[in-house]
N, C-alpha and C positions, 0 to 999 in steps of 0.2 A: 504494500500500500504506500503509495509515495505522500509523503508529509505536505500541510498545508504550507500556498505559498508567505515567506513569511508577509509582513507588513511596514515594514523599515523601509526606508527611502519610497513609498507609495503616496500618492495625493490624489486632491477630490476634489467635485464638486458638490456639497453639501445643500447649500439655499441659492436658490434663483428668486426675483423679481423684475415686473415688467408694471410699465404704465399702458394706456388703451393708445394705440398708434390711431394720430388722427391727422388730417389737413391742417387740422389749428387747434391749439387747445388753451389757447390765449392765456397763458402762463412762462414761466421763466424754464430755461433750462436747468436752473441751480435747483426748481422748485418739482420740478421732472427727474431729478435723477436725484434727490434726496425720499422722494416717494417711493421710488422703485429699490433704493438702497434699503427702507422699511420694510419693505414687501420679500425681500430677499432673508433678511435677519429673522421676520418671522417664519417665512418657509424653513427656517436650517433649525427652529425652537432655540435662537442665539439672542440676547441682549446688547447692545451699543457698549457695555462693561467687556463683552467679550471678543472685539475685536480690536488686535494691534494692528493692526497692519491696514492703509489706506492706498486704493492705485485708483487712477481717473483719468480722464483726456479731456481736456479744454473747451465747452463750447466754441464752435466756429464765429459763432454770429454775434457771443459777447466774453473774449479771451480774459481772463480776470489772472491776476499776478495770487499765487500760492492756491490753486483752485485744489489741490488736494485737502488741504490745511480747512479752506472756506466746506467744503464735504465735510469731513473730518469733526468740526465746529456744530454744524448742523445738526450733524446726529448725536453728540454727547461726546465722541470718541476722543482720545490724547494716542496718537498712536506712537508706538514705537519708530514703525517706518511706513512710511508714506512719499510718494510719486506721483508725476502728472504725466501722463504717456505723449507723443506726440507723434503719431505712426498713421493718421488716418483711419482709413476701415482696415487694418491691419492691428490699432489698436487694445480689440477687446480681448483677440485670439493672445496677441504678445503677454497680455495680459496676464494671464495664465501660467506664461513662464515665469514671468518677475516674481510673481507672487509662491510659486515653487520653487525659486532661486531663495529668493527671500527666506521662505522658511528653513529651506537644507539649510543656510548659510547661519542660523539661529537669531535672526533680525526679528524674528516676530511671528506668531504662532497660527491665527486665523485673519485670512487677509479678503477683505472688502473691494470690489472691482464694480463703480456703477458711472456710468452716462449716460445724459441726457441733452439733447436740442429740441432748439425750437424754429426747429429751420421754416416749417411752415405757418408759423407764424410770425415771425420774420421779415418772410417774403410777401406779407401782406400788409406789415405793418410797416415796413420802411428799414432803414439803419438801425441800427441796435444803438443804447446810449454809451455804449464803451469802443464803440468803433467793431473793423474788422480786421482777421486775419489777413496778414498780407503770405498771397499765396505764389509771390514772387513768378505767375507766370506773365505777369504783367508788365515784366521787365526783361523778360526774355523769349518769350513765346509769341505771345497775341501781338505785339508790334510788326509780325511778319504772317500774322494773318488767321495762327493755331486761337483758336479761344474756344478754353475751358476745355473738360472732359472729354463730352460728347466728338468733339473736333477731332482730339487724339486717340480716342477709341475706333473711331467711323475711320481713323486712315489705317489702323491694323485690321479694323475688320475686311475695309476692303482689300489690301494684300492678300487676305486671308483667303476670299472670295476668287481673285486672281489666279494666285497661287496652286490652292489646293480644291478650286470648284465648288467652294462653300457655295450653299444659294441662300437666298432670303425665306423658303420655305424654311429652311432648317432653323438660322436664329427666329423664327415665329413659331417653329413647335416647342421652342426653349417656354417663350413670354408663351404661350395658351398652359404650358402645364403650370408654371407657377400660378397663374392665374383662379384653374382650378384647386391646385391646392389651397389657396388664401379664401377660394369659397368656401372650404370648410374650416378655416379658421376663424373664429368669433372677433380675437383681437385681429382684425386685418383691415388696411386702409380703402381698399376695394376688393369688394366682395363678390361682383359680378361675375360670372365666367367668361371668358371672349373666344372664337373659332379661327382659325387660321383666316377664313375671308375678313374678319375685324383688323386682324393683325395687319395683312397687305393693304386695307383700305385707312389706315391712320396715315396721316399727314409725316409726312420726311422731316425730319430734323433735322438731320446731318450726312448725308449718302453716303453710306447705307443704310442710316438708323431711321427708322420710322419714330413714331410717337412711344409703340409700346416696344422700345428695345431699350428705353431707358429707363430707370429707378424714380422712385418716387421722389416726391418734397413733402416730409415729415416733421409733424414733432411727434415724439419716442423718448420711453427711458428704458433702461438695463440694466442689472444687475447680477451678481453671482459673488459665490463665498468660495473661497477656496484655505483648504488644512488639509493635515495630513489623515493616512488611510486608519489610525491608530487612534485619533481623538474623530473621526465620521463615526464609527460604529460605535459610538456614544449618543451619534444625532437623531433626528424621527426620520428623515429620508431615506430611500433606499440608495446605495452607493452607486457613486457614477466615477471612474478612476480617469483620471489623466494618463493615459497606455501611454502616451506619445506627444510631444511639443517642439515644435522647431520653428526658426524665423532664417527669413534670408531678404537681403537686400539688396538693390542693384543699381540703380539709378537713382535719379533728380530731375530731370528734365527730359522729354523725348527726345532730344535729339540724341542723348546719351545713351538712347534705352536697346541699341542694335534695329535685331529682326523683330518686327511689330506682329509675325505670326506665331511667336513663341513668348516664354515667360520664365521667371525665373523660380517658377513653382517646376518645371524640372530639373534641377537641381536640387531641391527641398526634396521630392517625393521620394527616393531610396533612400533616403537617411530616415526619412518620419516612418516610415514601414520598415524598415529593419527595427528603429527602435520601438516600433508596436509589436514586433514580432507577425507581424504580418503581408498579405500580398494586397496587390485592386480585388481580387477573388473575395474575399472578405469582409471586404465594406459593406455593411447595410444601406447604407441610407448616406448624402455627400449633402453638407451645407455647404453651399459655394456662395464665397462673397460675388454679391452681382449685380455691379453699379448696370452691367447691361450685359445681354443675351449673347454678346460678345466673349466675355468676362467667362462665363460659365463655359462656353463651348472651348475657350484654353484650356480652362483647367480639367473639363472631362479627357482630354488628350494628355497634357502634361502629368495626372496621376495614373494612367496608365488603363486609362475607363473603354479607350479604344484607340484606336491607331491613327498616325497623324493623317490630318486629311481627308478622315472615313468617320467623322462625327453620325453621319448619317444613319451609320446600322447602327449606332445605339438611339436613336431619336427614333426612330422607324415604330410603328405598332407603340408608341407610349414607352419605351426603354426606360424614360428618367421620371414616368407617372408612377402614381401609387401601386398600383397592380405590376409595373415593369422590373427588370433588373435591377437599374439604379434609384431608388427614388430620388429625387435631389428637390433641393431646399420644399420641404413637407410642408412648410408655414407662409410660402408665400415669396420669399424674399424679401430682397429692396424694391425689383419687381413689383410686387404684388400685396405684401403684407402691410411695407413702409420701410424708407430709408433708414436703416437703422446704425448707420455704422458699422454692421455684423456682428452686435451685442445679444440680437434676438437670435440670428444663429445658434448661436451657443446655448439660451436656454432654452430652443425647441430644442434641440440635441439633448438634453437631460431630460426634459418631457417626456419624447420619445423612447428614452432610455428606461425611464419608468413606468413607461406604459398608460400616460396622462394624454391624451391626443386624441382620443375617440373618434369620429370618422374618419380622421388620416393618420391613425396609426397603424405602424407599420411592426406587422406581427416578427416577434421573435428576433429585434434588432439588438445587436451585441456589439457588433462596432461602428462607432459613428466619425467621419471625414467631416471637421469643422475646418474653413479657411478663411482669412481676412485679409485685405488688400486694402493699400494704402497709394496715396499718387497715382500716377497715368502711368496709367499699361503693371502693374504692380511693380510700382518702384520698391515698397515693402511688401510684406507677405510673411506671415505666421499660417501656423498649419498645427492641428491636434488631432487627434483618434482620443476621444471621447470612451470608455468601454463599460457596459454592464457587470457588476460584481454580483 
């Protein structure tokens, strides 16, 4: 009989929380992700006494000086160690690491990970009172024409298109499944289903991006607790282990970023499966960070979901639907659910891990592919396997 595996150097996710992802929810971001930071502490049966350890990432739309500390404040906490991340939609996933570097390192024992924006309200209400990010493409991009995301996304996809006979069927069977999934999700920012003839008939944003190839404009908040596997099985939730965590970072600017038809999530993915002890064979279920349907169809390639080029047999007959091989993002996405950063990522991935999901969950899930991206074309990128205990 081979012995249990021990529990030393193991870690977790214990308590998740989320606020209602909406167009507007005419409130502050500081006031959105100290909500969600509540709703996490009570999911794990944790008190504001019992966390050392603070991590966050900066509202976009109003950056505040010590905003871990202004968190921290909020909820009663004096933490030991505390951080502001600053990684983008790469942030929630890195997240995860800090906070397991953190602990091995003996800096602090249960560590608090929550954000929140108010991006759509924001965008309706004008400037924020503390200004904005400067997203420095404004000094080196957009004066020769690139503006914003969508611009530098739409010129890999079309290489991509080029290159390897991507069609726009295929980024629209990406946007109809997330689509579906968000209709069974309650917190979701749209709820409607859409058909592929929706998808080709939405107005072009950027050639080749349609309307629905892009991510929403949300406010959202997130949160998660992460300890070790030794003080979880003290908690009321059932365990959800951290198998696997990696970051890799490559650029700053497009122009720096190479081939626009690859990523630098190949490189990440034999290292994040080796130390999962696992293959693509094995994934259940892939949250893919997905500012757009671009985004996802990389990384279904780069972690080895299908062959470069041949996206198509796994989209074919619903491959990444609920019913298919891969399910991928269950909740909707950025897509579908709300812009979230890719904080909600990670706590539909414990959901599902526990079996909380009800018409879109996905039976007998054991390991889960979480990914977060950060900048254009993923200049950062973290990557975890989630796992059922």
């Amino acid at each position: 009989m081979s012995r249990p595996r021990s529990t030393q150097n193991r870690y977790c996710i214990v308590g998740i929380g989320e606020t209602n992802v909406r167009k507007s929810s005419e409130t502050t971001s500081l006031n959105l992700a100290l909500r969600a930071a509540s709703r996490a502490l009570d999911d794990a049966g944790l008190s504001s006494d019992d966390i050392d350890g603070v991590l966050t990432d900066t509202p976009y739309h109003d950056p505040t000086f010590l905003y871990s500390m202004l968190i921290a404040d909020g909820l009663g906490i004096q933490p030991s160690y505390a951080s502001t991340l600053d990684l983008g939609g790469a942030s929630p996933v890195a997240a995860i690491s800090q906070a397991v570097g953190a602990i091995q390192a003996g800096l602090c024992k249960i560590v608090l990970f929550t954000i929140g924006q108010n991006a759509g309200t924001n965008y309706r209400q004008g400037p924020p009172t503390h200004g904005t990010l400067n997203w420095g493409y404004s000094d080196f991009e957009e004066p020769f024409g690139l503006v914003g995301a969508p611009g530098a996304y739409a010129l890999g996809a079309r290489r991509h298109m080029h290159k390897y006979g991507t069609t726009a069927e295929q980024l629209g069977a990406i946007a109809v499944s997330t689509r579906y999934h968000a209709s069974l999700n309650q917190n979701a920012q749209i709820q409607s289903p859409i058909s592929l003839e929706d998808y080709l008939a939405s107005p072009v944003i950027c050639d080749p991006f349609r309307l629905l190839d892009c991510s929403l404009i949300s406010d959202y908040s997130g949160a998660f607790i992460v300890t070790s596997m030794d003080r979880a099985r003290d908690l009321p939730q059932p365990i959800v282990e951290v198998a696997a965590i990696c970051q890799k970072h490559h650029h700053r600017y497009v122009y720096t970023a190479g081939d626009l038809t690859t990523s630098v999530c190949t490189q990440l993915a034999p290292k994040l499966y080796k130390e999962a002890g696992i293959s693509p064979d094995d994934v259940d279920i892939a949250q893919l960070y997905d500012s757009f349907t671009y985004t996802v169809l990389l990384q279904l390639e780069a972690y080895g979901f299908c062959k470069k080029g041949n996206v198509g047999s796994l989209l074919e007959n619903g491959g990444i639907g609920l019913g298919g091989s891969l399910p991928v993002n269950t909740h909707g996405g950025l897509l579908s659910q709300g812009h979230s950063n890719g904080v909600l990522h990670v706590t539909e991935a414990v959901k599902q891990l526990r079996g909380d999901c009800g018409a879109r969950q996905v039976k007998k899930a054991q390991n889960i592919l979480v990914t977060g991206g950060g900048g254009i074309l993923f200049a950062s990128h973290a990557a975890t396997i989630l796992r059922k205990i």
